[in-house]
ROVEXVO-644112 format. One record per residue: chain; x, y, z of N, C-alpha, C, O in turn. Coordinates in Angstrom, 3 decimals. Layout:
REM residues N
- A | X | Y | Z | X | Y | Z | X | Y | Z | X | Y | Z
...
END
This chain:
REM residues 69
- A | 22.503 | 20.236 | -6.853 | 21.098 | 20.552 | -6.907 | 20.300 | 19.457 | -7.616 | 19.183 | 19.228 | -7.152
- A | 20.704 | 18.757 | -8.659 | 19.820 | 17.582 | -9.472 | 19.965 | 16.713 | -8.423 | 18.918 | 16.157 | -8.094
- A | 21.166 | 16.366 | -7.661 | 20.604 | 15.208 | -6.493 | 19.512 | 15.177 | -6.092 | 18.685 | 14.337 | -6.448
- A | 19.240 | 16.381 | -5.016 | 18.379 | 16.968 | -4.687 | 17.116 | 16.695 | -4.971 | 16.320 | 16.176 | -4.189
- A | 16.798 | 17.182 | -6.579 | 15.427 | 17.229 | -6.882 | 15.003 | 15.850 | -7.283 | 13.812 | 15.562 | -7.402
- A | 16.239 | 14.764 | -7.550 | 16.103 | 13.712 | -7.595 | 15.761 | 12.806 | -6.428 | 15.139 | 11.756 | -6.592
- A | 16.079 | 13.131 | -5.532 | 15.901 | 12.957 | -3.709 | 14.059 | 12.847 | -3.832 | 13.221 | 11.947 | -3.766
- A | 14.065 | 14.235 | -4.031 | 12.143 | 14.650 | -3.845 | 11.543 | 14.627 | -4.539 | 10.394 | 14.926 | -4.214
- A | 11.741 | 14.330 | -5.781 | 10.848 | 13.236 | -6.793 | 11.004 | 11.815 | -6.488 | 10.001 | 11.202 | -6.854
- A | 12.024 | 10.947 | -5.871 | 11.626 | 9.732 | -5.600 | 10.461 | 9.587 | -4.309 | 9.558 | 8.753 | -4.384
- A | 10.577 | 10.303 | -3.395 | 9.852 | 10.422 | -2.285 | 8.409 | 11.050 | -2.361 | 7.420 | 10.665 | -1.738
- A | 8.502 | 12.232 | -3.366 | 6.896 | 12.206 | -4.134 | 6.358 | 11.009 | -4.905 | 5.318 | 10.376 | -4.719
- A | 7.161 | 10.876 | -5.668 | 6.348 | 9.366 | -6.543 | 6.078 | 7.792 | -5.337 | 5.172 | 6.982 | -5.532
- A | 7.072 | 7.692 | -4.184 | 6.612 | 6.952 | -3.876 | 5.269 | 7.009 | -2.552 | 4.390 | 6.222 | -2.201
- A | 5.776 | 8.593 | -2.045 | 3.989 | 8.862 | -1.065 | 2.974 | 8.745 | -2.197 | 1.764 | 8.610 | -2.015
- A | 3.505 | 8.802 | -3.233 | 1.937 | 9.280 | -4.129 | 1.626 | 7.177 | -4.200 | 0.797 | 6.443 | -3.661
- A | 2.252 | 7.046 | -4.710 | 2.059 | 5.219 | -4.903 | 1.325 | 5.200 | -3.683 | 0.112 | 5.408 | -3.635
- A | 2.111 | 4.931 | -2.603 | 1.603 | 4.583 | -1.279 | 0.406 | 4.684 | -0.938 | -0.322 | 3.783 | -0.523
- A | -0.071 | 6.789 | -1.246 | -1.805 | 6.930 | -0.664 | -2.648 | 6.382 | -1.651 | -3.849 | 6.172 | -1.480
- A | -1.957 | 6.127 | -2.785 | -3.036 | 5.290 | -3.709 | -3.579 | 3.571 | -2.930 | -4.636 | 3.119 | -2.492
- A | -2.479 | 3.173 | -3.061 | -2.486 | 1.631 | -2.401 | -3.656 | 1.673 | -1.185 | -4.679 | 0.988 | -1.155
- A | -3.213 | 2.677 | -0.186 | -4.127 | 2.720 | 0.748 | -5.314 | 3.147 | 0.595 | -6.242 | 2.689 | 1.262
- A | -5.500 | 4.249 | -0.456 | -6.725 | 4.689 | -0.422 | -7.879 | 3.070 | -1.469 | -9.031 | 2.638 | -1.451
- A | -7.152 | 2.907 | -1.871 | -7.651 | 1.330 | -2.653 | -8.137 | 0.302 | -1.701 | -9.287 | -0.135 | -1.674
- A | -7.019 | -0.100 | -0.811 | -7.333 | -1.111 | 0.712 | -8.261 | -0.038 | 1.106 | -9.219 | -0.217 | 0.354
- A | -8.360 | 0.341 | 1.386 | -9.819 | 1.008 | 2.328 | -11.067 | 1.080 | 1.986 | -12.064 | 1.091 | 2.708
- A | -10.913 | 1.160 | 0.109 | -12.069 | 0.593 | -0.452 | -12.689 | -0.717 | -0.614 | -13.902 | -0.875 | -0.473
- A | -11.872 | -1.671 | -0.910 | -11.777 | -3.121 | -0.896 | -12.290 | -3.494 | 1.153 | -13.163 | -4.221 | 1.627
- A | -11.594 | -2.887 | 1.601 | -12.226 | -3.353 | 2.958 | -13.790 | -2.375 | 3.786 | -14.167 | -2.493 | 4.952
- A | -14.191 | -1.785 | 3.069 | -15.592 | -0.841 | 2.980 | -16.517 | -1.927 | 2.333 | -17.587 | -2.169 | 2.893
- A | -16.120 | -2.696 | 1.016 | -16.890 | -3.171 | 0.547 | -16.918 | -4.601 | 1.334 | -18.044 | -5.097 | 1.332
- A | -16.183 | -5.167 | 1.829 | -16.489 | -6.053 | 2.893 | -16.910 | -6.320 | 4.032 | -17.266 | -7.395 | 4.516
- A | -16.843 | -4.985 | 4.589 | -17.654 | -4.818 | 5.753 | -18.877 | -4.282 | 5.656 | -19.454 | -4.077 | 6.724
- A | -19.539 | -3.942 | 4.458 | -20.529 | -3.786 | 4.307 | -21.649 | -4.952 | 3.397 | -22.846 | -4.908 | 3.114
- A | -20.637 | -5.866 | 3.168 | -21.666 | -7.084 | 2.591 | -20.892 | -7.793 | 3.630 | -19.696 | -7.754 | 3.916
- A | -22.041 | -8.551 | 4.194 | -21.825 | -9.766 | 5.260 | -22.167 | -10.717 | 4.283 | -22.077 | -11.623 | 5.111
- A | -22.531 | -11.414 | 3.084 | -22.106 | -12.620 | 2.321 | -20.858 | -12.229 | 1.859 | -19.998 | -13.038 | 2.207
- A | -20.655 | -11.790 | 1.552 | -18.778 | -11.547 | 1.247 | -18.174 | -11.711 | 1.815 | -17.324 | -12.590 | 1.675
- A | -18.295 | -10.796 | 2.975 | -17.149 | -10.844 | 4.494 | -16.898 | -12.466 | 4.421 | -15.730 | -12.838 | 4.305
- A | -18.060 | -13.553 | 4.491 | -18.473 | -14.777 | 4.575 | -17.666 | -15.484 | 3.807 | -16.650 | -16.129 | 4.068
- A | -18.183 | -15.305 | 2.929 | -17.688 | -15.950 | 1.279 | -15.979 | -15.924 | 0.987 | -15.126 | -16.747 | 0.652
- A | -16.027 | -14.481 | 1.321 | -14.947 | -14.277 | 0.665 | -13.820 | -13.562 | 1.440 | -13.254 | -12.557 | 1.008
- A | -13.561 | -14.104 | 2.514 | -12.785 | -13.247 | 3.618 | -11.398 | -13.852 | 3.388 | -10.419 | -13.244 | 3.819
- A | -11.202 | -15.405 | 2.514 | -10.140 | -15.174 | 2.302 | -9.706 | -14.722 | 0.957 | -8.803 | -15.474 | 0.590
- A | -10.038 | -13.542 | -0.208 | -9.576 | -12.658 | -0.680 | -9.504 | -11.096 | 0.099 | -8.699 | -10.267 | -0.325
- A | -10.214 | -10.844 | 1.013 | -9.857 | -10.215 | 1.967 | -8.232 | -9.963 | 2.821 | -7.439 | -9.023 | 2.859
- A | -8.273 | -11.334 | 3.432 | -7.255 | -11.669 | 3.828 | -5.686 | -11.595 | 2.461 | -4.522 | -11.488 | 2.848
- A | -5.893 | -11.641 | 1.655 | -5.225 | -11.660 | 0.561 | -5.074 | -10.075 | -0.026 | -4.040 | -9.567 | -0.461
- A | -5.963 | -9.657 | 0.052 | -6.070 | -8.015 | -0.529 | -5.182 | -7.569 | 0.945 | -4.420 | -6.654 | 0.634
- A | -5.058 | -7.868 | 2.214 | -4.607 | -6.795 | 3.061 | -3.037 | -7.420 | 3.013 | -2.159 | -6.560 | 2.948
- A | -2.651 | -8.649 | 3.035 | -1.739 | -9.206 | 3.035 | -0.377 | -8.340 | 2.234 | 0.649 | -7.701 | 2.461
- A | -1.378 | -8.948 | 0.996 | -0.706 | -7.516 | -0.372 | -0.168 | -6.210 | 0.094 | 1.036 | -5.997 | -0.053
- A | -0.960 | -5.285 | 0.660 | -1.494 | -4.228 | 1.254 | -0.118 | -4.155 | 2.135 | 0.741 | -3.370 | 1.733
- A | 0.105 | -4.802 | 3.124 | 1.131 | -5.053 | 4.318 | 2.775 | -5.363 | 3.683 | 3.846 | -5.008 | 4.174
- A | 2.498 | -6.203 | 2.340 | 4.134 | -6.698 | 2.096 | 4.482 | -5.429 | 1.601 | 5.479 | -4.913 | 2.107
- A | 3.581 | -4.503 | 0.285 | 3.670 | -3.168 | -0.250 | 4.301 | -2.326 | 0.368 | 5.321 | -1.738 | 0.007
- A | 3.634 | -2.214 | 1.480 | 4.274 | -1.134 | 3.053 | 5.545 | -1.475 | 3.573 | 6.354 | -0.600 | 3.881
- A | 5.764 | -2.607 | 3.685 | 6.815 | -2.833 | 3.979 | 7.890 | -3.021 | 2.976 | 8.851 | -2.329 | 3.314
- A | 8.149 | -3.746 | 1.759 | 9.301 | -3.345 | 0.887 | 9.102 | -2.152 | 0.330 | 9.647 | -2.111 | -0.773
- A | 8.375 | -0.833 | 0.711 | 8.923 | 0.709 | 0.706 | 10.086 | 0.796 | 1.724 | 11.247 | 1.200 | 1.672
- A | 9.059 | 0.090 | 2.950 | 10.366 | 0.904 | 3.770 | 11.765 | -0.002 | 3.652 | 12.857 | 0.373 | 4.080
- A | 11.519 | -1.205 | 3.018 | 12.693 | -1.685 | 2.975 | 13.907 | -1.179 | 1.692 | 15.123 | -1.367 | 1.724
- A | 13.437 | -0.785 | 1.071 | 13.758 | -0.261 | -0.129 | 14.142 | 1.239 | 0.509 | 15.204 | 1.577 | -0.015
- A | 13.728 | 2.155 | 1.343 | 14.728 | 3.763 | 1.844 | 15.149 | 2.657 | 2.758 | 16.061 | 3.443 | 3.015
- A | 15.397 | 1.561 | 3.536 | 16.510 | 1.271 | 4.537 | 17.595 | 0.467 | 3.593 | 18.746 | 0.493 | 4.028
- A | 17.328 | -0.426 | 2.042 | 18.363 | -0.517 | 1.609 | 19.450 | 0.805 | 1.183 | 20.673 | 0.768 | 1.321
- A | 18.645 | 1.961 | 0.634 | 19.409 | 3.171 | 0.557 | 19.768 | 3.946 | 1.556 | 20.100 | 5.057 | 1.143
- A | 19.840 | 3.832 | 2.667 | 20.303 | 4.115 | 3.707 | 21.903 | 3.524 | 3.974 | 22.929 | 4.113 | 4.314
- A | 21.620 | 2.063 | 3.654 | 22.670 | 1.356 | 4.035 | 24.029 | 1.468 | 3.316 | 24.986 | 0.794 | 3.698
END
């Protein structure tokens, strides 16, 4: 049974990480699409904020496919 609850506390703590991350990128990219000198200016911290955003997403899932393995 502690496996278990150890199982679904790692998988809560890491959806909870996750909708944070995203709910963050969605803010960061709201505020860029709504200033066009930014978008301008600054599209490559943009490009950098989603980048982030993308490697995040992916060493989760790489991290349940190393425990898989």
């Amino acid at each position: 049974m502690d496996a278990w609850c150890a199982i679904v506390e790692r998988i809560r703590t890491e959806q909870r990480d996750q909708a944070w991350q995203h709910k963050i990128f969605r803010a960061f990219r709201a505020v860029f699409e709504s200033n066009a000198r930014l978008s301008e200016e600054g599209g490559f911290l943009f490009n950098t904020i989603a980048e982030t955003y993308v490697d995040s997403a992916l060493m989760l899932i790489r991290r349940e496919w190393d425990l898989l393995s």
